[in-house]
C-alpha positions as CSV (number, residue, x, y, z in Angstrom):
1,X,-40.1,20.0,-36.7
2,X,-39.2,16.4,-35.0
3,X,-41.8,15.0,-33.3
4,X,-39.8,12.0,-32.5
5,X,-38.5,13.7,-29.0
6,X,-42.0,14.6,-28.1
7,X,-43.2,11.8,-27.7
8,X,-40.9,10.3,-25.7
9,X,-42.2,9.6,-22.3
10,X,-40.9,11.1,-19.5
11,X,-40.4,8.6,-17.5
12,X,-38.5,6.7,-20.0
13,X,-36.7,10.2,-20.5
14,X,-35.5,9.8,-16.7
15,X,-34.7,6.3,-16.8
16,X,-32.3,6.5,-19.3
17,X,-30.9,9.7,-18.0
18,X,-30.5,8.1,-14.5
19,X,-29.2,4.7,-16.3
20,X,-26.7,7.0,-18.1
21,X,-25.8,9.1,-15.1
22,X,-24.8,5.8,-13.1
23,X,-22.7,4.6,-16.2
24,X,-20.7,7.7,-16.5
25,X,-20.3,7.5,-12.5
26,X,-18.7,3.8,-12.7
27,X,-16.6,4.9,-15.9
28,X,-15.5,7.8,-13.5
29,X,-14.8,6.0,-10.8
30,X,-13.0,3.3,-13.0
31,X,-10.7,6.2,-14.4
32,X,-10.1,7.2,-10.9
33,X,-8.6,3.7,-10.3
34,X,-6.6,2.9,-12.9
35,X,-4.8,6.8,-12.6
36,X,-4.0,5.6,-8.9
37,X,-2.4,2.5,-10.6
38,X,-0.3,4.4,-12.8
39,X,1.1,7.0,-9.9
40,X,1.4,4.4,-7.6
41,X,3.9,2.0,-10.2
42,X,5.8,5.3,-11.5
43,X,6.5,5.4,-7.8
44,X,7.9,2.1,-7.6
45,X,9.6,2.5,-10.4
46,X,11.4,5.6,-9.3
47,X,12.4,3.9,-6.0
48,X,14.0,0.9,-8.0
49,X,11.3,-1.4,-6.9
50,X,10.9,-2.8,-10.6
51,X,9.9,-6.2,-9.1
52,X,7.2,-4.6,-7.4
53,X,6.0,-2.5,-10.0
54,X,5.7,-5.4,-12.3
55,X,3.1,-6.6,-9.4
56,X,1.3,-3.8,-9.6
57,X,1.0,-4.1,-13.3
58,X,-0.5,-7.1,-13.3
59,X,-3.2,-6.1,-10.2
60,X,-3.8,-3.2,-13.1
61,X,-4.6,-5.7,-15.9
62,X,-6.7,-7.9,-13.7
63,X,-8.2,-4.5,-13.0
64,X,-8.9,-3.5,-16.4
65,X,-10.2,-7.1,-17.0
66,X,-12.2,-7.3,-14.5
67,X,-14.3,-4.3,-15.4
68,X,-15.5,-4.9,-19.1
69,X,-19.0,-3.9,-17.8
70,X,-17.2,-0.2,-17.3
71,X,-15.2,-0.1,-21.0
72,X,-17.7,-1.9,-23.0
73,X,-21.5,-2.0,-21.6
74,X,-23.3,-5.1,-22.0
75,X,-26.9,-4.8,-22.7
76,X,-29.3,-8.1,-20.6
77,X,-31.5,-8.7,-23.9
């Protein structure tokens, strides 16, 4: 038998669960946004608006590199 989860404190138990709820709720919401990015340039794109969509691309990167915290967690040692 593993002992090891046992004695794990609860409340440490909850914190991480809580820390790892709120993470999974930002990657969530992150995914959320950059799918909006993608319909909303397809769109463009379909209405010959390539200039545009080329905008929109670019809000998308400085998006996706704004939000490192979301695709690769940083840990305050």
């Amino acid at each position: 038998m593993n002992t090891m989860a046992s004695t794990i404190d609860p409340e440490d138990a909850q914190a991480e669960i809580d820390r790892l709820t709120a993470e999974l709720e930002k990657a969530e919401a992150y995914e959320v946004r950059l799918r909006q990015f993608f319909v909303d340039i397809k769109a463009e794109l379909g209405a010959g608006h390539a200039a545009n969509a080329m905008s929109m691309l670019n809000e998308a990167l400085r998006f996706i590199d704004d939000a490192t915290d979301v695709v690769a967690p940083h840990r305050d040692a």
